[in-house]
N, C-alpha and C positions, 0 to 999 in steps of 0.2 A: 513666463515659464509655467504658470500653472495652469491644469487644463481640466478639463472637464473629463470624468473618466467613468465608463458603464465597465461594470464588472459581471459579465455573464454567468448565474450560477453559484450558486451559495454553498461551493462543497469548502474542504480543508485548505485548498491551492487557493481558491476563489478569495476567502476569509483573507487569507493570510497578505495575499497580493492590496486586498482592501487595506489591511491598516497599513502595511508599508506606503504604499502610494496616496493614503492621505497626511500619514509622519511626513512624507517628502514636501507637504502642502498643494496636493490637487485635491478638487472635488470628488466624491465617489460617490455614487450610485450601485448597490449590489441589485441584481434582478437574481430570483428563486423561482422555478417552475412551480415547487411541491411545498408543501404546506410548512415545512420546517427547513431551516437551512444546517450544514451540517456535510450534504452529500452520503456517500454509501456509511460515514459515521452518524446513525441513527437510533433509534429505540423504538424498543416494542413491549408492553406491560400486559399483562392478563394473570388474574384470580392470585396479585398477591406478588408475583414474579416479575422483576424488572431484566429487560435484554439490552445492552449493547448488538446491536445487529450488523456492525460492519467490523472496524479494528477492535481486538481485543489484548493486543501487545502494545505498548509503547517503546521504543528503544530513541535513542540518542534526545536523551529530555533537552541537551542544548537548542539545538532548533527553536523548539519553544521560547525557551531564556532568551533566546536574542532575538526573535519576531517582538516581545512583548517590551524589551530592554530598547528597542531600536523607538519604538513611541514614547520611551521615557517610563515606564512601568515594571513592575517586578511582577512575575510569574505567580510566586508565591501567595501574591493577592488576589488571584481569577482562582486556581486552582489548585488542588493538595496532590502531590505524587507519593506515592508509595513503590517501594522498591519490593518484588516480591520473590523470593526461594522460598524453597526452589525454584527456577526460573522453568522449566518443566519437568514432566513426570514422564518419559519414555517407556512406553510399552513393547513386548517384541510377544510374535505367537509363540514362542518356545519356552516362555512365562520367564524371560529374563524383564526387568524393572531395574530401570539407570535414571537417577534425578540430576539435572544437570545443574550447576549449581556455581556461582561466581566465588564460593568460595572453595581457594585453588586445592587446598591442603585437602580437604575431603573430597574433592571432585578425581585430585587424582590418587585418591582409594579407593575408591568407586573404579575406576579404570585398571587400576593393580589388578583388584580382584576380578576383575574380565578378563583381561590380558596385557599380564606383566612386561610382556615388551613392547606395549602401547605406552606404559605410563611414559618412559626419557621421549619417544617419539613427539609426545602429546607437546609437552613443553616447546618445541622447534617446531611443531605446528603453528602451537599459537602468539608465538613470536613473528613467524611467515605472513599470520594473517593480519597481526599490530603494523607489521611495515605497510603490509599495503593498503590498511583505512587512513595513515601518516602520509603516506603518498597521495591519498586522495584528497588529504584538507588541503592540500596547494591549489587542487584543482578542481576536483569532482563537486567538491562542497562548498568550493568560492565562488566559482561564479555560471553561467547559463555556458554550457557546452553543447557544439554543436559535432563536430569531430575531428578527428585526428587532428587537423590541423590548430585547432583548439588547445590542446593539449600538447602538442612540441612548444607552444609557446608559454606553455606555462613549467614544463618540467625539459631536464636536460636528457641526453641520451641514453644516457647510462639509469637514470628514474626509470625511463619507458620501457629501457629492457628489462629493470626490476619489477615492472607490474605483468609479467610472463605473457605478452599479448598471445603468443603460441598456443598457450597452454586452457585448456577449460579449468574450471573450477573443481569438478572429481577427478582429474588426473596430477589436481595437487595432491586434493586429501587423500588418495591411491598413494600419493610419492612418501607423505607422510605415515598414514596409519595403516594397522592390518588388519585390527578384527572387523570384520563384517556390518556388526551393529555400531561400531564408532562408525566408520565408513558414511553409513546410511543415516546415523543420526545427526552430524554434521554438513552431510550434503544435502539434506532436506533446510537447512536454516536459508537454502537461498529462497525458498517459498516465502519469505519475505517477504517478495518482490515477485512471486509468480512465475517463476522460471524455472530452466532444468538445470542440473549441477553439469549435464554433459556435453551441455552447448555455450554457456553462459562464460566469461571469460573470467580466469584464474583469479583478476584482481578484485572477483570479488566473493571469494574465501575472507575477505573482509569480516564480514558478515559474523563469523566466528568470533570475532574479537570484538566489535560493536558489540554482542550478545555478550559473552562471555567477557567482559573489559571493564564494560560501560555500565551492561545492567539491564533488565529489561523492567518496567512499571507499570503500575497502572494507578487513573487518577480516582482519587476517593467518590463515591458518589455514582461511580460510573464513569466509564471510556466518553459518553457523549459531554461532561463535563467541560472537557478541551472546546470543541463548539460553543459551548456555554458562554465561558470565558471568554473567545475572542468576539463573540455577538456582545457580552457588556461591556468590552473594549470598545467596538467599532460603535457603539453608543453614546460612550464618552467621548469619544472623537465626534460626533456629531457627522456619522457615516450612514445613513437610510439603508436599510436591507429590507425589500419588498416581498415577500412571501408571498406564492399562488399570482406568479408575474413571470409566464413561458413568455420568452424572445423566439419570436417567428421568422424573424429576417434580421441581416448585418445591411445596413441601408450602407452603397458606396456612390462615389461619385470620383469621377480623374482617376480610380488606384487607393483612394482612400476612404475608411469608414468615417462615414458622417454622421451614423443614427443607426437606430435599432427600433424594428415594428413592433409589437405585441400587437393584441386582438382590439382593436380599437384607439389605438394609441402609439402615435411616432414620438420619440424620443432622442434629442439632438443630444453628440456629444464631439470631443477632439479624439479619443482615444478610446478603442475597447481591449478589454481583455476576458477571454473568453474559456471558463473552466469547461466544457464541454469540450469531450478531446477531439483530439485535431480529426479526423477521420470523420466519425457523425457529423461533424460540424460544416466540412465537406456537404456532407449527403444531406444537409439541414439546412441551417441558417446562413449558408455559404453556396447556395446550389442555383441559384439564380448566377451568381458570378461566372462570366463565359471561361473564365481559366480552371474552376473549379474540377471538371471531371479529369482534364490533364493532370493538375495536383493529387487527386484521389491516385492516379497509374503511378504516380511518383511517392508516393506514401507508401504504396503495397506493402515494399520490405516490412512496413512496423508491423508486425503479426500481435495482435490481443495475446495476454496472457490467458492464465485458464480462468473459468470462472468459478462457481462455487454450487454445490446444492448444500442449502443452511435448513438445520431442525431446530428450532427454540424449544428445549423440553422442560416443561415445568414438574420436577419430579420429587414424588411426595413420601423421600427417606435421604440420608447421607449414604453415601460410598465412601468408608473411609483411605480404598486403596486409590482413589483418585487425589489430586491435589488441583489447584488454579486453573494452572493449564497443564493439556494432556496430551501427547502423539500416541497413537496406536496404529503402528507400521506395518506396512505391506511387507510379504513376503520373498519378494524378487524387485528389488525398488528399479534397476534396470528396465525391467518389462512394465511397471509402473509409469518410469516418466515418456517412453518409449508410447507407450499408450497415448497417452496425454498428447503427447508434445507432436509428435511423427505420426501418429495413427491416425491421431485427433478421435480418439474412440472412449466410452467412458471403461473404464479398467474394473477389470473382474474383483483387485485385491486391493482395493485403495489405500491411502493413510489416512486415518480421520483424526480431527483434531475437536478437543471437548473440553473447551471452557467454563470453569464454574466460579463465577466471581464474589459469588458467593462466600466461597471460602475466606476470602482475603476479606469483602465485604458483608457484613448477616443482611444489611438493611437490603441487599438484592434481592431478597428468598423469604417467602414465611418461615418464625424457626421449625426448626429440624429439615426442613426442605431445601433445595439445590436448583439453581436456575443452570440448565443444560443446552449452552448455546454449541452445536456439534456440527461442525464444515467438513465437508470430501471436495477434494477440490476434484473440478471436471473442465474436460476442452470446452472451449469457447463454441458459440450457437453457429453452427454454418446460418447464411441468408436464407430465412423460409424455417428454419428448423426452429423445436420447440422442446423443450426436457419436459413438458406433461409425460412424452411417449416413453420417459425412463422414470418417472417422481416413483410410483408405490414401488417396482423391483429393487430401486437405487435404497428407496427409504426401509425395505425389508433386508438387505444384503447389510446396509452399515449399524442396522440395531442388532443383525445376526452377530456381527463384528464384537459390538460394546458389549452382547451378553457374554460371549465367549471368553472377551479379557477382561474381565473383571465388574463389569457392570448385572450381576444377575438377575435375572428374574425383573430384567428395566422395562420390558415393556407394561408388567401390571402393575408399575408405579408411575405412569405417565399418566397425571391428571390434568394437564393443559401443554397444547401442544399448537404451534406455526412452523409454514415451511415458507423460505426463499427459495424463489429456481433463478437460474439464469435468465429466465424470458423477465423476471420483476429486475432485475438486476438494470437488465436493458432498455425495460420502459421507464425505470424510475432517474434512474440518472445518464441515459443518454448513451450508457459502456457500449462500448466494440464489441458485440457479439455476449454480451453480459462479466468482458471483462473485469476483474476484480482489479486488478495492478497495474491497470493500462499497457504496455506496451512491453510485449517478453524481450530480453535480454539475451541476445543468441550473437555469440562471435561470429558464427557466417554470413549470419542473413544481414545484420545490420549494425554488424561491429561492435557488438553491446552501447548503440547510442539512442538514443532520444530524436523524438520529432524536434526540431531548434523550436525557440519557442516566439520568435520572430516569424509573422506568416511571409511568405513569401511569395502571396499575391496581391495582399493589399497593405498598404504601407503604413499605417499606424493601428493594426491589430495584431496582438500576441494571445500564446496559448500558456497556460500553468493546468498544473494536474500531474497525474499518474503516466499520462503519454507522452507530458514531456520532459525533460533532464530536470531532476536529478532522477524522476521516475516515480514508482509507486508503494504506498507504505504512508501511513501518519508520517514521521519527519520529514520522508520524501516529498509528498507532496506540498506541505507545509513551508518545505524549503523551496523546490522550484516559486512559489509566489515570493520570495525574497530577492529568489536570483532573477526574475523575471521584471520583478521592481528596480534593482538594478541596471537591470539591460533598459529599461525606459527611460532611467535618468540618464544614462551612459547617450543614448539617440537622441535626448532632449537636449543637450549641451553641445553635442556635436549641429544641432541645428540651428541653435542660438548662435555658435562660431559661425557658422555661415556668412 
């Protein structure tokens, strides 16, 4: 039963899939294109300033607890979490300021003093949104879902009606709240995961109460610490992760992968599993495959989420009206994701979002200084396209933004400064069009499901990552390599019956 197993790609999905399937007792092999392994959770340092360059949130720390629990290890030994409130600092241009906050008793006085007939709503909201993350541990979060039919088997009728499949995700929080800036600052939590609240399906208003339930954290040391951690895991397991080792080709033979090229070098195995999402991988290491371009016409529906233009600002004073983390919202969040999502065009009035980990951690930042990691999210790169042609107007519109709400006089205290586009996003880890979240979540186009994570042209290759089920986000992808370890032992046993 035990096999030989190449793990394409050393991102969070990749990692994760590595130590469950060598707990299971296969061999593993991780192959790394780029010089760190990790994926879009990375780092970047300059004159003193340390950056998390990809996730900056942590939510549902269980994920973690049981990747690391499932090898026989406790969490607590890789890595320190910290629980951080406020959990954000909500900005609005009308100079209202809302800290959102896990603790319920001041959160809903905070909401009183907005509007009073939000607070009794608020409570039946987020009860709404407790059922349906409870509904999801049956399913969503046990095991590798491919669709509907996935899920009648795992819940009764009366469950499935309860996860509103009708319904999007803002025409709960519409059912629920009234004022305008709850509205929008709630329907923004699905950026989670890269998607619109007005396409993305009801059940997952979840998202609410994962946040607000659970907690959101971050790990001492730095977001890339998690990386850290499971690279000294898969150490101790006696797991090889190869850095600056691009896989150029999936070698097949009958239907099944046999090996993997790199540049001078073939590589036998029984089993790959490939973090590179399903689409590039198509158009990549899977393009020689004569089934290949049929698969790509049949993938369509999964449309990339947005991507991201990121500024790392090393800035040389505090803000004290900022906190950890920060939304500073658009205007008309309608014409917002409408932009984004439908237009596919970058938006006049973005939300930007401004990380200072600082706060929580000093060792990030020279003292008195602020490490300013600051995201707009934007649509994804059509083929051929490149955000040069938007970087200096994009990066003068969003620092016009932070002086306005509260950030002043920011531009003459920016003593070191990087920028992320989308086109780095793209070359560096392989994303759909420099997707962040891999695969948007839309109840029309594709039922809010996932690419399965089973290929379905050659028969002992799977996919983990952001593209495929549970989706994208640290736990998320973190989790699909569990469930996707899973689904392998589940196919192993079915063929030792044989």
């Amino acid at each position: 039963m035990n096999k030989k197993v190449i793990v394409i790609g050393g991102g969070l999905g990749g990692l994760s899939a590595a130590i469950r399937l060598r707990a299971d007792g296969h061999d593993v092999l991780v192959l790394e294109k780029n010089e760190r392994a990790g994926g879009k959770l990375n780092i970047r340092e300059g004159e003193g300033y340390r950056f998390d360059t990809g996730p900056s949130i942590l939510t549902m720390p269980w994920v973690l607890e049981q990747l690391f629990a499932s090898a026989g290890k406790n969490l607590e030994d890789y890595m320190t979490l910290k629980r951080v409130e406020p959990q954000w600092r909500a900005k609005y241009e009308d100079g209202t300021e809302l800290d959102v906050l896990g603790d319920l008793p001041n959160m809903l006085a905070q909401i009183d003093a907005l509007s009073a007939e939000d607070k009794e709503r608020f409570m039946r909201y987020v009860d709404y949104c407790r059922k349906q993350y409870e509904l999801s541990l049956k399913s969503f979060y046990s095991r590798s879902i491919t669709g509907i039919s996935d899920m009648r088997q795992q819940h009764s009728l009366k469950e499935l009606l309860a996860m509103d499949p009708l319904k999007t995700m803002a025409q709960k929080t519409e059912h629920y709240l009234r004022h305008p800036h709850l509205k929008q600052l709630f329907n923004f939590m699905i950026m989670y995961i890269g998607s619109s609240p007005y396409a993305a399906p009801a059940v997952l208003s979840q998202l609410i109460y994962v946040q607000m339930g659970l907690g959101i954290y971050y790990v001492e040391g730095g977001m890339y610490n998690i990386a850290r951690g499971m690279l000294r895991l898969l150490i101790e397991l006696g797991v090889e992760v190869r850095t600056n080792s691009e896989v150029l080709e999936v070698i097949t033979e009958n239907g099944m992968a046999t090996g993997v090229r790199l540049d001078g070098e073939t590589i036998s195995c029984d089993l790959v599993v490939s973090n590179l999402e399903a689409l590039p991988a198509h158009r990549s290491i899977l393009s020689h495959h004569p089934q290949s371009a049929v698969q790509l016409t049949k993938l369509a529906k999964y449309a990339p989420t947005v991507s991201g233009h990121v500024m790392l600002l090393g800035v040389n004073r505090s803000y004290d009206s900022f906190k950890h983390h920060n939304f500073l919202f658009s205007k008309q969040p309608e014409r917002e994701f409408h932009d984004m999502f439908v237009s596919k065009k970058p938006t006049s009035d973005p939300t930007v979002y401004v990380g200072i980990s600082s706060k929580s951690d000093p060792s990030q930042a020279p003292s008195g200084k602020e490490n300013w990691f600051v995201l707009t999210h934007v649509p994804p790169l059509r083929e051929g396209e490149s955000w040069a042609t938007y970087q200096e107007a994009y990066r003068e519109l969003v620092l016009d933004k932070l002086e306005r709400m509260g950030a002043e006089h920011l531009r003459q205290h920016i003593e070191w400064e990087h920028q992320f586009l989308p086109d780095d996003i793209q070359a560096l880890y392989g994303a759909n069009g420099g997707s962040i979240y891999g695969i948007v979540t839309d109840r029309k186009l594709n039922g809010g499901f996932k690419i399965p994570s089973r290929s379905a042209i050659i028969g002992n290759l799977y996919f983990v990552g952001g593209s495929t089920h549970p989706g994208g986000g640290v736990p998320m992808v973190t989790l699909s390599g569990q469930l996707t370890a899973d689904l392998i032992k589940e196919d192993l046993s079915k063929q030792a019956a044989i």
